[in-house]
mmCIF file of the C-alpha atoms, coordinates in Angstrom:
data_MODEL
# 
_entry.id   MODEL 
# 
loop_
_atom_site.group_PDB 
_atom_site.id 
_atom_site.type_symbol 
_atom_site.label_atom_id 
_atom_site.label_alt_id 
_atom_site.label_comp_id 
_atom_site.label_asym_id 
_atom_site.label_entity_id 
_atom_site.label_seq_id 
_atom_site.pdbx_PDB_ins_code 
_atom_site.Cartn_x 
_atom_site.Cartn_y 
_atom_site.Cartn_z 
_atom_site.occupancy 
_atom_site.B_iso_or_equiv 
_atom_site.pdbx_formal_charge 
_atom_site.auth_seq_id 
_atom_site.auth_comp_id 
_atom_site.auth_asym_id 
_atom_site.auth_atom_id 
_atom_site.pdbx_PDB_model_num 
ATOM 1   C CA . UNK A 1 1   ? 112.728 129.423 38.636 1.00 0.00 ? 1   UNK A CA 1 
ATOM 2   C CA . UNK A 1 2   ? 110.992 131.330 35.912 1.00 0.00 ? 2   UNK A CA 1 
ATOM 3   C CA . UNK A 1 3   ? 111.538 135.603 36.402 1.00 0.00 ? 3   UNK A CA 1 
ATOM 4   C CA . UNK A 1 4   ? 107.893 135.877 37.551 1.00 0.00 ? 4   UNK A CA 1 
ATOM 5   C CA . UNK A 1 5   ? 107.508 133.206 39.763 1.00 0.00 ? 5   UNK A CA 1 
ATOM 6   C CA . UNK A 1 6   ? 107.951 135.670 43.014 1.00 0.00 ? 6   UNK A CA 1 
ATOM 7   C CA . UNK A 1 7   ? 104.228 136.959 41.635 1.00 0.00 ? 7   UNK A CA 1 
ATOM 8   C CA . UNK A 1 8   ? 102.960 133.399 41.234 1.00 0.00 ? 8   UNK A CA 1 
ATOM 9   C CA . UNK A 1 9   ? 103.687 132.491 45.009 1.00 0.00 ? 9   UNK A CA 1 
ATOM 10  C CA . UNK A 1 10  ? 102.854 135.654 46.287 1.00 0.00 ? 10  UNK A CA 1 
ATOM 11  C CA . UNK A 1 11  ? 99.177  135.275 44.249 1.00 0.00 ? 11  UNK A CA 1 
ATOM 12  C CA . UNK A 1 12  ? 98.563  131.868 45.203 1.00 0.00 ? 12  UNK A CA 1 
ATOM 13  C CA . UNK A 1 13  ? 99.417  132.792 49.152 1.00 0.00 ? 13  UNK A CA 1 
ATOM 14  C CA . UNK A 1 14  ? 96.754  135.398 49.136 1.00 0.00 ? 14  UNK A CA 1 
ATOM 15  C CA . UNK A 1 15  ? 93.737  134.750 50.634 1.00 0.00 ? 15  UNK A CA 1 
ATOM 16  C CA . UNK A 1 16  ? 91.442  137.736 48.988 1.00 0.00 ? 16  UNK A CA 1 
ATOM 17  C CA . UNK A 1 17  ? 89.948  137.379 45.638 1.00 0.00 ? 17  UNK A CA 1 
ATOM 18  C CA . UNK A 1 18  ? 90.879  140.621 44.187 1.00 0.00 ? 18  UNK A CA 1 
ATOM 19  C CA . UNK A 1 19  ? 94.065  142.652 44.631 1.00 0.00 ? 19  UNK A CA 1 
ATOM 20  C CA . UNK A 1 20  ? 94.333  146.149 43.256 1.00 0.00 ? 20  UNK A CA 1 
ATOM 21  C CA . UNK A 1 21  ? 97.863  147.102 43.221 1.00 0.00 ? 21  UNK A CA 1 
ATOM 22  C CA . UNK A 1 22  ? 100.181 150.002 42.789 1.00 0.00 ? 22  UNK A CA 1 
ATOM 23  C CA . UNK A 1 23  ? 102.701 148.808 39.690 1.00 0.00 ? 23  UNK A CA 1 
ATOM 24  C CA . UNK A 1 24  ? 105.159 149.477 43.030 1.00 0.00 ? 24  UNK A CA 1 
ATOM 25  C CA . UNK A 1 25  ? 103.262 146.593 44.816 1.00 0.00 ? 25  UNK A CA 1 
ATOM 26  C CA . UNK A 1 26  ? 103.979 144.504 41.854 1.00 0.00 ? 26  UNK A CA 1 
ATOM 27  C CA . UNK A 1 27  ? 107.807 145.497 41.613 1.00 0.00 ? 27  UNK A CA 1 
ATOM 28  C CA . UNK A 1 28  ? 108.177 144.923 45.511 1.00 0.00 ? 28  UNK A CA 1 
ATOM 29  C CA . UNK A 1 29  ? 106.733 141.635 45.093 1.00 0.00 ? 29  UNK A CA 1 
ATOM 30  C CA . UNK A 1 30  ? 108.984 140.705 42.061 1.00 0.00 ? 30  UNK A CA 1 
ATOM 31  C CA . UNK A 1 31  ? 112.269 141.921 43.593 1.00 0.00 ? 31  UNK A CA 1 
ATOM 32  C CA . UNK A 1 32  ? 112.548 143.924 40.623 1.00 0.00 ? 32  UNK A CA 1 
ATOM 33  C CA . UNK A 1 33  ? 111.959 146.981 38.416 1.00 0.00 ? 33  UNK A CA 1 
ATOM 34  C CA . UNK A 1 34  ? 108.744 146.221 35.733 1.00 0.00 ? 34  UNK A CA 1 
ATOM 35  C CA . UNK A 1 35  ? 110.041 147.132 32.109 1.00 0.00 ? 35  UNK A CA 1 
ATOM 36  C CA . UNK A 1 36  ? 109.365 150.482 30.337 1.00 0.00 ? 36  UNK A CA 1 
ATOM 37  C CA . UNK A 1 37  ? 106.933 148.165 28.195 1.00 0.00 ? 37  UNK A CA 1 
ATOM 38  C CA . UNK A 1 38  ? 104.576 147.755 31.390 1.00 0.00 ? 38  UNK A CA 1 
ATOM 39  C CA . UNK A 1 39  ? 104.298 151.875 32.096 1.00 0.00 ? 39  UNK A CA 1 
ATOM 40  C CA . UNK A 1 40  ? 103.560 152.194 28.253 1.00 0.00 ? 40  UNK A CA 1 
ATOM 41  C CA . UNK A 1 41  ? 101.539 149.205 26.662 1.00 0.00 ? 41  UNK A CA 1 
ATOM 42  C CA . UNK A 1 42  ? 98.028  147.795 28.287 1.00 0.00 ? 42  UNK A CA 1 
ATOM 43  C CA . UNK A 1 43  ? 98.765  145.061 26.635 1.00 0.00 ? 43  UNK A CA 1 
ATOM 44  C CA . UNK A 1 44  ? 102.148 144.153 28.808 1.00 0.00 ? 44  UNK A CA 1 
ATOM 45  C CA . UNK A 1 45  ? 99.084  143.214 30.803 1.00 0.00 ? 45  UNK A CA 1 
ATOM 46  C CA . UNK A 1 46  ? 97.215  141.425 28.904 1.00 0.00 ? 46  UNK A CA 1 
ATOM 47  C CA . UNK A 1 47  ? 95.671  138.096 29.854 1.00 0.00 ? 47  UNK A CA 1 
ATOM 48  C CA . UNK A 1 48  ? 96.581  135.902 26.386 1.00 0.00 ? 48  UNK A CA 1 
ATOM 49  C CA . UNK A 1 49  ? 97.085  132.053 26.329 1.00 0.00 ? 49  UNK A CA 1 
ATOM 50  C CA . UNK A 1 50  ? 99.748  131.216 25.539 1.00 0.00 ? 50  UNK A CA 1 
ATOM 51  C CA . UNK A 1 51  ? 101.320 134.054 27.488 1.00 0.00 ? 51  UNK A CA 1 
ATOM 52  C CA . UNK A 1 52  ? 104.506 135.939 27.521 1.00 0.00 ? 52  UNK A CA 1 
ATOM 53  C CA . UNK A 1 53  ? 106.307 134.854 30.698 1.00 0.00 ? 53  UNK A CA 1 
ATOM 54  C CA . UNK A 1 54  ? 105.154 137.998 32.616 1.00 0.00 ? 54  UNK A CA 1 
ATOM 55  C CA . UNK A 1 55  ? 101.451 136.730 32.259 1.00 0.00 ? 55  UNK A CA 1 
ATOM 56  C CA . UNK A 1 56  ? 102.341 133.131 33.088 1.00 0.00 ? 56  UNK A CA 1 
ATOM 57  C CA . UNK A 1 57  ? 103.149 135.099 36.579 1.00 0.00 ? 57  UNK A CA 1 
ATOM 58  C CA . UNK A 1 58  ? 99.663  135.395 37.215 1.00 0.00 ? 58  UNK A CA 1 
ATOM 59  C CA . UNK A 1 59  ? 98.074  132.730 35.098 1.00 0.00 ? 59  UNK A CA 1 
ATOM 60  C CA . UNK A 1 60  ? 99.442  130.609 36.630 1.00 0.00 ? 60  UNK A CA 1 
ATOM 61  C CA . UNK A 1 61  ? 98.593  131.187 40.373 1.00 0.00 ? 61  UNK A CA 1 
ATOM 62  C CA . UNK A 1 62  ? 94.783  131.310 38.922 1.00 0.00 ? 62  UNK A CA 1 
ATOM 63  C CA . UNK A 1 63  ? 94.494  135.212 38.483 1.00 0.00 ? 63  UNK A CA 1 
ATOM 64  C CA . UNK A 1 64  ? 93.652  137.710 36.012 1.00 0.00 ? 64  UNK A CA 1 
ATOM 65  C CA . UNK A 1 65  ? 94.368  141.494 35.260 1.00 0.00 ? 65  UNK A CA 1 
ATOM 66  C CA . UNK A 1 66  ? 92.002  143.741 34.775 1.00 0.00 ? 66  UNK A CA 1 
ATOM 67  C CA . UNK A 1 67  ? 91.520  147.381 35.089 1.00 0.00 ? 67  UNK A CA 1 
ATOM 68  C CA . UNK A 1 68  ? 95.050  148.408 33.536 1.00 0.00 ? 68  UNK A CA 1 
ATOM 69  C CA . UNK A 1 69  ? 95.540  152.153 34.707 1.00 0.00 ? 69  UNK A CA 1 
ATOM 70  C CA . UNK A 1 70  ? 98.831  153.439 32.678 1.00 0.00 ? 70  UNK A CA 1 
ATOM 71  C CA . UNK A 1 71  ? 98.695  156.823 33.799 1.00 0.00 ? 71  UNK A CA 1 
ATOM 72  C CA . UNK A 1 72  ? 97.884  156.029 37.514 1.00 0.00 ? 72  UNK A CA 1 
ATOM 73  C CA . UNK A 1 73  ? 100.683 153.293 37.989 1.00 0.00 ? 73  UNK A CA 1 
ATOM 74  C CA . UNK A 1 74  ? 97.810  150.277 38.949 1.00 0.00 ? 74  UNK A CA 1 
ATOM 75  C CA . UNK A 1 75  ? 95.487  147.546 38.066 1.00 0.00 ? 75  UNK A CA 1 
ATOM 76  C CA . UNK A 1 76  ? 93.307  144.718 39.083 1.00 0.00 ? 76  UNK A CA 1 
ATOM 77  C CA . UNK A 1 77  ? 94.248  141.316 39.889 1.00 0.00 ? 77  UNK A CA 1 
ATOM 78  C CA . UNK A 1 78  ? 90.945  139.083 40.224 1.00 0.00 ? 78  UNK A CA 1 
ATOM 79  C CA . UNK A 1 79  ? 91.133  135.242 41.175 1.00 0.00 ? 79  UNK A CA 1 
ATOM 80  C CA . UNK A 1 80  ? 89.714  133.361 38.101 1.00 0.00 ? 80  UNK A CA 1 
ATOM 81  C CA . UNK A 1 81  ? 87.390  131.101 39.949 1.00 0.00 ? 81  UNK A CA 1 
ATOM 82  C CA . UNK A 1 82  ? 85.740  134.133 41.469 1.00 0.00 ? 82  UNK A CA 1 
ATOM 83  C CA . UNK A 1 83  ? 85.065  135.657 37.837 1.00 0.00 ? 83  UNK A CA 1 
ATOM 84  C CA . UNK A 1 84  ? 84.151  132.212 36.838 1.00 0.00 ? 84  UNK A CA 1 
ATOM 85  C CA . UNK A 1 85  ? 81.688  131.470 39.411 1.00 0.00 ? 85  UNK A CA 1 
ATOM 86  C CA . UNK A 1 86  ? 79.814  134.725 38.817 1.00 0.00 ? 86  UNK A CA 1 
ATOM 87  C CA . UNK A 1 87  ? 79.502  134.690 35.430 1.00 0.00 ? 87  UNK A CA 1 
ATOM 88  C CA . UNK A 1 88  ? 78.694  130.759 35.695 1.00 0.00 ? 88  UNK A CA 1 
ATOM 89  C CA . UNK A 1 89  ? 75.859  131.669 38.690 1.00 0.00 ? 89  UNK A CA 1 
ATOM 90  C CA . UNK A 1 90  ? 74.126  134.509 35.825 1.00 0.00 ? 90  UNK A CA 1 
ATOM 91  C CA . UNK A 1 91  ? 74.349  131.725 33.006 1.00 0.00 ? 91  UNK A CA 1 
ATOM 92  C CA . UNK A 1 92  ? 72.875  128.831 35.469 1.00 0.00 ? 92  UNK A CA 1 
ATOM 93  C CA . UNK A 1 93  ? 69.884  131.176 36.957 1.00 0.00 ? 93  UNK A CA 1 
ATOM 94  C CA . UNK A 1 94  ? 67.512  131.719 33.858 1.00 0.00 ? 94  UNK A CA 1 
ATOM 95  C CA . UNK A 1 95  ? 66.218  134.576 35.664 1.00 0.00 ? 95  UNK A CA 1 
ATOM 96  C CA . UNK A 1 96  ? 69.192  135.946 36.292 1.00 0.00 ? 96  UNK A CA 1 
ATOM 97  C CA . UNK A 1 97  ? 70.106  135.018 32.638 1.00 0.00 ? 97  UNK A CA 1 
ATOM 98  C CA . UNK A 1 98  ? 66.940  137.175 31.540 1.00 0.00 ? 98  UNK A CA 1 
ATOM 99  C CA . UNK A 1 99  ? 68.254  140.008 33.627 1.00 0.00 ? 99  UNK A CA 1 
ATOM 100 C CA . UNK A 1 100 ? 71.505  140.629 32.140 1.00 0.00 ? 100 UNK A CA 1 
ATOM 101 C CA . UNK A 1 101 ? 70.432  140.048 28.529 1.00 0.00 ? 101 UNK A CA 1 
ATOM 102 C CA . UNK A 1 102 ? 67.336  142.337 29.059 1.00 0.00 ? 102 UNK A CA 1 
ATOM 103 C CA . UNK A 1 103 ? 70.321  144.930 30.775 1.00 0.00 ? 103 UNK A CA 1 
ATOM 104 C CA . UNK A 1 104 ? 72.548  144.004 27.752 1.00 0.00 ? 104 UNK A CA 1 
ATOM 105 C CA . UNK A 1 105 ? 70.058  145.165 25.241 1.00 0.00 ? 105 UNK A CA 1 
ATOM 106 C CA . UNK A 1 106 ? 69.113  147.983 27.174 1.00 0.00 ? 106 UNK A CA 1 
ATOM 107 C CA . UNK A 1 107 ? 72.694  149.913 27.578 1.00 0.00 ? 107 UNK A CA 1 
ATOM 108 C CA . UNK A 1 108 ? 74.381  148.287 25.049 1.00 0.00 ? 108 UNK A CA 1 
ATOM 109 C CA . UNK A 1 109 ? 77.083  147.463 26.947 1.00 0.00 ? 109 UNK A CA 1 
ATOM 110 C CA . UNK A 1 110 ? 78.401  143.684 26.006 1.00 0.00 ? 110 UNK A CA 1 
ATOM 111 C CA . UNK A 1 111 ? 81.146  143.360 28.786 1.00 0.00 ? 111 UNK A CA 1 
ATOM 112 C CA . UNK A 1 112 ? 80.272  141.843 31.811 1.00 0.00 ? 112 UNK A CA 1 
ATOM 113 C CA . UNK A 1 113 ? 81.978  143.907 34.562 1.00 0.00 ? 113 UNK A CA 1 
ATOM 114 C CA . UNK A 1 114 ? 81.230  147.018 32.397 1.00 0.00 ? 114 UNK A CA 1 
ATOM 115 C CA . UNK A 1 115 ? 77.513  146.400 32.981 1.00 0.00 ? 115 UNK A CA 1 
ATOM 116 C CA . UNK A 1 116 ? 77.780  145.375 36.486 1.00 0.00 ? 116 UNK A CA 1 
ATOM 117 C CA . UNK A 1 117 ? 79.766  148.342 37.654 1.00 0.00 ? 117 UNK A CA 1 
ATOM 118 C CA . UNK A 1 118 ? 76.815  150.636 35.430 1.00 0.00 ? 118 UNK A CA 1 
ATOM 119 C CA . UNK A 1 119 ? 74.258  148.680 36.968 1.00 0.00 ? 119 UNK A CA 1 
ATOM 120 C CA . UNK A 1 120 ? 75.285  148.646 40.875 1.00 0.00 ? 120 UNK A CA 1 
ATOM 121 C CA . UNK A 1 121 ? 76.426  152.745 40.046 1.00 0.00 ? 121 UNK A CA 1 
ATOM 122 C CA . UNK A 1 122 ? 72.879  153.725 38.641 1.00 0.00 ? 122 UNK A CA 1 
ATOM 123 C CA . UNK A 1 123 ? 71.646  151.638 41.800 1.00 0.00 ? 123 UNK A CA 1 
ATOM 124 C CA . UNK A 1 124 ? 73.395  153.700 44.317 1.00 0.00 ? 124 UNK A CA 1 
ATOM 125 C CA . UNK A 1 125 ? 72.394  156.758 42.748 1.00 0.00 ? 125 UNK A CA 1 
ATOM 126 C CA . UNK A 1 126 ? 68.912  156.239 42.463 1.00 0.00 ? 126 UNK A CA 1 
ATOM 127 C CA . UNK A 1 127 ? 68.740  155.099 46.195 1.00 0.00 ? 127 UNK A CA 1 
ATOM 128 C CA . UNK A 1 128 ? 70.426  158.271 47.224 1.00 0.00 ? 128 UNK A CA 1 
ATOM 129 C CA . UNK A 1 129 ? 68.468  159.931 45.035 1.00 0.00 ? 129 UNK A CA 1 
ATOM 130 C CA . UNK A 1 130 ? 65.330  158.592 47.495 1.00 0.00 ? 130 UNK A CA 1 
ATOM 131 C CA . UNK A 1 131 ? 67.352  159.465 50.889 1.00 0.00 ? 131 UNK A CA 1 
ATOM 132 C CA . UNK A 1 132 ? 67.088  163.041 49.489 1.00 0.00 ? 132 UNK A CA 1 
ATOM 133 C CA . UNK A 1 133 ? 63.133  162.882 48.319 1.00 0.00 ? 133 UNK A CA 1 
ATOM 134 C CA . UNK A 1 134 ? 62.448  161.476 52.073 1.00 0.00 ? 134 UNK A CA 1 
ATOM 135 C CA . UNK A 1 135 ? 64.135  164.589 53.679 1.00 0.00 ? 135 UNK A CA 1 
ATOM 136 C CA . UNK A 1 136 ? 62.224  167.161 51.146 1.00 0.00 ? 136 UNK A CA 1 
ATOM 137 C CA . UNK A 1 137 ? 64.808  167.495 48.303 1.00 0.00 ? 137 UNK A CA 1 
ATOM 138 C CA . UNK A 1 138 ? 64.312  166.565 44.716 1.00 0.00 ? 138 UNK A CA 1 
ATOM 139 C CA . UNK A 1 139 ? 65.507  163.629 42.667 1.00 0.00 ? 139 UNK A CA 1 
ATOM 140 C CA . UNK A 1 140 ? 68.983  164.583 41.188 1.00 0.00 ? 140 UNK A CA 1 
ATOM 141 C CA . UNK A 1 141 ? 68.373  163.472 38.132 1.00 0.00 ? 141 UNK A CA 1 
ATOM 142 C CA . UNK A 1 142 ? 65.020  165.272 37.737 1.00 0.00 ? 142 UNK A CA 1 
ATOM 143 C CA . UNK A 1 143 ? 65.298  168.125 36.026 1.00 0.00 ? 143 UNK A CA 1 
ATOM 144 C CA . UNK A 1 144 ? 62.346  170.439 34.640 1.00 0.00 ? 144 UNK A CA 1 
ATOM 145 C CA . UNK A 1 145 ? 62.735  172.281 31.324 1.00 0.00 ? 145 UNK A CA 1 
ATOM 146 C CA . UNK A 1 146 ? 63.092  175.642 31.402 1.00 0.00 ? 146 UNK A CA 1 
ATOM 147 C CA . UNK A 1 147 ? 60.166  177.425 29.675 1.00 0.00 ? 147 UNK A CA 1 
ATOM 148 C CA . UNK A 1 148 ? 60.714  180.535 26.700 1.00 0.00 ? 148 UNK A CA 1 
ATOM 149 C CA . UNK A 1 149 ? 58.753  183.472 28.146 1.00 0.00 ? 149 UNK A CA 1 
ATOM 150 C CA . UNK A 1 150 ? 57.294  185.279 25.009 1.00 0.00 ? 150 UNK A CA 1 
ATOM 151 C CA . UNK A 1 151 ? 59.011  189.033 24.733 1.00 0.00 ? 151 UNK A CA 1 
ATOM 152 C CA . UNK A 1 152 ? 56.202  191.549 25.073 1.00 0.00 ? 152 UNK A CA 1 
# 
């Protein structure tokens, strides 16, 4: 039984797609302290093939890391079919396809979950933005320029 295998059975036994944990999740689930390396390096986490035995933990059950937060003691796990699936779905729809490289260009973000999380933010904003408009407010992000009054 390989170091990490308490985090491969606990991954594969979980029926969510996405687990963000406390580095104290993690340790409870190992039976064990993580390494000084894991508080200081992003890259303890990292997702590499072939992997270090920590990442085989996780690989192995069909999960990722993502969203490595050093200084607040978590991260993301996300189920590799799931990623695979949506990333698949926006390469399979050519309208879809369209969307994100038109979105791509636009921001210039490249990473997938980068633009997504931009994307659905900007969406939210702009359709709270309208809740305010209906009830007499002004669009947040509306701003008019102040004018220079000439000094008489």
């Amino acid at each position: 039984m390989g170091k990490y295998e308490p985090l491969t059975h606990y991954l594969e036994n979980l029926s969510d797609e996405i687990w963000d944990a406390r580095f104290a999740d993690v340790e409870r689930v190992l039976g064990f302290p993580l390494p000084a390396s894991a508080y200081e390096y992003p890259a303890w986490w990292a997702n590499q093939e072939p992997g270090h035995s920590q990442t085989r933990g996780w690989r192995d059950a069909g999960w990722e890391t993502g969203r490595v937060d050093l200084a607040g003691k978590r991260l993301r796990f996300v189920r590799r079919a799931r990623q695979a699936r949506s990333q698949e779905s926006a390469r399979s729809d050519p309208q879809m396809a369209d969307l994100w490289e038109r979105a791509r260009r636009i921001s210039g973000i490249d990473d997938h979950d980068a633009l997504l999380k931009a994307a659905l933010t900007a969406f939210v904003r702009r359709e709270a933005a309208k809740g305010l408009v209906a009830l007499g407010g002004t669009m947040p992000d509306f701003a008019i320029p102040s004018r220079e009054r000439p000094v008489l």
